[in-house]
C-alpha positions in Angstrom: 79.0 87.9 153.4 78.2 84.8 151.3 80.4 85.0 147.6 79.6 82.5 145.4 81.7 81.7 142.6 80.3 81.8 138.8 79.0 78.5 137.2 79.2 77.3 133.8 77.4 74.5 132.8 79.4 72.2 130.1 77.4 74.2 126.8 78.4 77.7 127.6 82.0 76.6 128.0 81.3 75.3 124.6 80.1 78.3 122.7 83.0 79.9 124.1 85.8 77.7 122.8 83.7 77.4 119.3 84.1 81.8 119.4 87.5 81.5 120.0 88.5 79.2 117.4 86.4 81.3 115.1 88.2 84.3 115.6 91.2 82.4 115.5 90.5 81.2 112.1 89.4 84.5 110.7 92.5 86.2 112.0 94.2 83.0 110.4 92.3 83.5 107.0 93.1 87.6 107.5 96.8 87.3 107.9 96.6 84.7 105.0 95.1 87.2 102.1 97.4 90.2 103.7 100.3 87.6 102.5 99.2 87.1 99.3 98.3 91.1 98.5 101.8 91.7 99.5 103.0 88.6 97.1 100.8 89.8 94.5 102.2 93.7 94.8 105.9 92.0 94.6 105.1 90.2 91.8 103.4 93.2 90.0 105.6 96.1 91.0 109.1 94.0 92.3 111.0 94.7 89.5 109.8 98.6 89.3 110.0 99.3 93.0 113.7 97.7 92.8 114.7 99.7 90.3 113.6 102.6 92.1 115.7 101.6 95.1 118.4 101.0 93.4 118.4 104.7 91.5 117.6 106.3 95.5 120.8 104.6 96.4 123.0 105.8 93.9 121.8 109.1 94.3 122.8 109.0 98.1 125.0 106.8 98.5 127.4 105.8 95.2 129.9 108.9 94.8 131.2 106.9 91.3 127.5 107.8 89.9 127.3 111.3 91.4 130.4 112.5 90.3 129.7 111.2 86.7 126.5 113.2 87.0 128.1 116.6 88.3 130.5 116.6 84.9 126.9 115.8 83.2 124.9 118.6 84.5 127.7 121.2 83.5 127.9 120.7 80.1 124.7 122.1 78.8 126.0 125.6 80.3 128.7 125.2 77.9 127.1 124.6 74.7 125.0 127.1 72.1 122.2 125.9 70.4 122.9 123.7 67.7 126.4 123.7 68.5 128.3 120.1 67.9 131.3 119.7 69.8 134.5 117.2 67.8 135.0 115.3 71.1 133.1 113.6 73.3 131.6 115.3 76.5 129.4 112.6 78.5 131.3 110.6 81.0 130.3 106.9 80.7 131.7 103.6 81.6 132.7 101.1 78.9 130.1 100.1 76.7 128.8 96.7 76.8 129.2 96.8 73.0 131.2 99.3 70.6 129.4 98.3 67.9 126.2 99.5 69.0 124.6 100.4 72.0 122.7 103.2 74.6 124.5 104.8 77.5 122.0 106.4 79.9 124.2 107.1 83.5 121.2 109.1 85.1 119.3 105.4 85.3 122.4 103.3 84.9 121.6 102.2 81.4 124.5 100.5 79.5 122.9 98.1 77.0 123.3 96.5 72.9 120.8 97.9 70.9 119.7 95.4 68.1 119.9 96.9 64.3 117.0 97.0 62.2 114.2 96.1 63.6 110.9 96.2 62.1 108.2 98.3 64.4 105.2 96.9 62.3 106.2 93.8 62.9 105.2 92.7 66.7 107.0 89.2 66.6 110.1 90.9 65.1 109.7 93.5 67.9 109.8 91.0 70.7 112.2 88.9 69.6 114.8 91.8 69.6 113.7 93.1 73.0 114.9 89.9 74.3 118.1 90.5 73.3 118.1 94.6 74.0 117.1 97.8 73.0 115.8 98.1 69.1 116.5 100.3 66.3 114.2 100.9 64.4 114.6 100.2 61.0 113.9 103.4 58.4 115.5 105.7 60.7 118.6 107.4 60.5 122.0 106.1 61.9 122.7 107.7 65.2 124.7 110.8 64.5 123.4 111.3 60.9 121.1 114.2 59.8 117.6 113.1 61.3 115.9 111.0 63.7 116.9 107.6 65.3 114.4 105.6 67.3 115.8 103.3 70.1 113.0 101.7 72.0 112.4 99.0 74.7 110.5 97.8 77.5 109.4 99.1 81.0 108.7 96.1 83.1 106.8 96.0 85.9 105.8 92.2 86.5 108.6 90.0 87.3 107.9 86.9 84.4 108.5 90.1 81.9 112.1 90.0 84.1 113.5 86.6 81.7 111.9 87.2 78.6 112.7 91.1 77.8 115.5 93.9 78.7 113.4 96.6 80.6 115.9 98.8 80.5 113.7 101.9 80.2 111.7 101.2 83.1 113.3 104.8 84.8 113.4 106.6 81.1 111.2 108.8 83.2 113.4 110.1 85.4 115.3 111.9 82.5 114.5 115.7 82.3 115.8 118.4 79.8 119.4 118.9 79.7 120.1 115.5 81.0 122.6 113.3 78.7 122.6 110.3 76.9 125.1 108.6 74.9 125.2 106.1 71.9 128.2 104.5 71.2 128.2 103.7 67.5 130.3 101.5 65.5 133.1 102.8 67.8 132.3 106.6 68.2 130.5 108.1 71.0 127.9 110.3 70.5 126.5 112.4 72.7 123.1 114.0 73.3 121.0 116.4 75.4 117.3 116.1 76.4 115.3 118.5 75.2 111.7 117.0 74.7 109.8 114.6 77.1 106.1 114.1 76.0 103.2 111.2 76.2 101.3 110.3 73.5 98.3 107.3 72.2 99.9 103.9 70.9 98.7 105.3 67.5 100.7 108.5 67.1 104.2 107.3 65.0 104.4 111.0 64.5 107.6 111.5 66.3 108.6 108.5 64.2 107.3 109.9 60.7 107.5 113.4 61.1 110.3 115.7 60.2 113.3 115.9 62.3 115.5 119.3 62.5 118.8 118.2 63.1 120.3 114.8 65.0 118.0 113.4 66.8 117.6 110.3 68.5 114.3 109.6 70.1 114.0 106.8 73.2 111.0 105.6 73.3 108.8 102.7 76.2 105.4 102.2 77.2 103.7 104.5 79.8 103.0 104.0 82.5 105.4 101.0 83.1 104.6 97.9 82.3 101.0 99.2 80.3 100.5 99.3 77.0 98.2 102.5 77.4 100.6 104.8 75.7 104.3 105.7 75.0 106.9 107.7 76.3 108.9 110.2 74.4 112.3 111.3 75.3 114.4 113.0 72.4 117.5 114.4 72.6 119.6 116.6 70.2 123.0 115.3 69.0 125.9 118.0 71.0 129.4 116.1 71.0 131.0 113.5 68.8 133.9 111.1 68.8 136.3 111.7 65.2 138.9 109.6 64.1 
């Protein structure tokens, strides 16, 4: 039995090298744009997906945080409606500032908040989120008869990262009965969740409208890093620090 090996003359051996580099190139330029999606998603979502690692952690891993948040979720079993306790009830670490400034331990918020800052005024607005969270200015003093907004922003793209405090990027993480403290001109005040909402860029009614009792209302854009609309957190004012 005769076997005869294949042939290949010099052009088929040709057409096959020129397939193979082909391939080699498309898998090339394939690899190539699955690197810059996943540089693109980083840069978009980084800052947002590392803030929501770092919030899984402490609620595994960081016993400091938990225990903080066990003392935290007790308290609204204590309190009656409407009832203002005379000392403070919130466990929080020091402030960054005793002048002024919002305490948040369920998202690890401890941040200045700027004084009176005009909300129709967008270069006024941006200039304070650089420094922190605003109040804005026409609302009450936190712990007074009415409502105080505090607002900032909720990053998402990493160049927002230098240029503003995203501080509320995980506001949404805060559900009724969760606390929140402002630490005002040396007094601790505490509150408790009890309203959580969305609404258009143009509704300023929980800015305008008419607040029934102490109020202070944290507000950021939804979802995070979009202008599309706002999130609404408001909490009711249940402890406070006297002299």
């Amino acid at each position: 039995m005769n076997t005869r090996l294949p042939t290949y003359s010099y052009a088929h051996v040709h057409r096959r090298k020129k397939r193979s580099a082909s391939k080699l190139f498309a898998l090339m330029i394939l690899n190539f744009l699955m690197i810059i999606s996943l540089l693109v998603i980083l840069v978009l979502y980084g800052p947002i997906m590392w803030h929501e690692i770092l919030y899984a952690y402490d609620n595994v891993f960081n016993e400091d945080y938990k225990k903080r948040l066990i003392v935290a979720n007790d308290v609204p079993k204590l309190l009656k409606e409407s009832e203002i306790l005379l000392e403070p009830v919130n466990p929080i670490p020091e402030p960054v500032d005793r002048d002024f400034s919002v305490i948040i331990p369920k998202i690890n918020v401890n941040k200045k908040v700027i004084k009176d800052v005009d909300i129709t005024d967008e270069v006024a607005v941006q200039e304070a989120l650089k420094q922190g969270i605003g109040w804005a200015r026409g609302t009450v003093e936190p712990g007074q008869y009415g409502n105080s907004l505090l607002f900032s922003h909720s990053s998402r793209n990493v160049w927002d990262i230098p240029r503003y405090n995203a501080e509320f990027t995980l506001l949404n993480k805060l559900e009724f009965d969760d606390l929140f403290t402002v630490v005002y001109q040396g007094r601790q005040y505490d509150f408790i969740v009890f309203e959580k909402t969305i609404v258009d860029p143009d509704d300023v009614s929980y800015v305008t409208g008419a607040a029934d009792g102490r109020i202070v209302t944290l507000q950021t854009c939804h979802p995070p890093g979009s202008n599309k609309q706002r999130l609404i957190v408001r909490g009711r004012l249940i402890a406070m620090q006297t002299f």
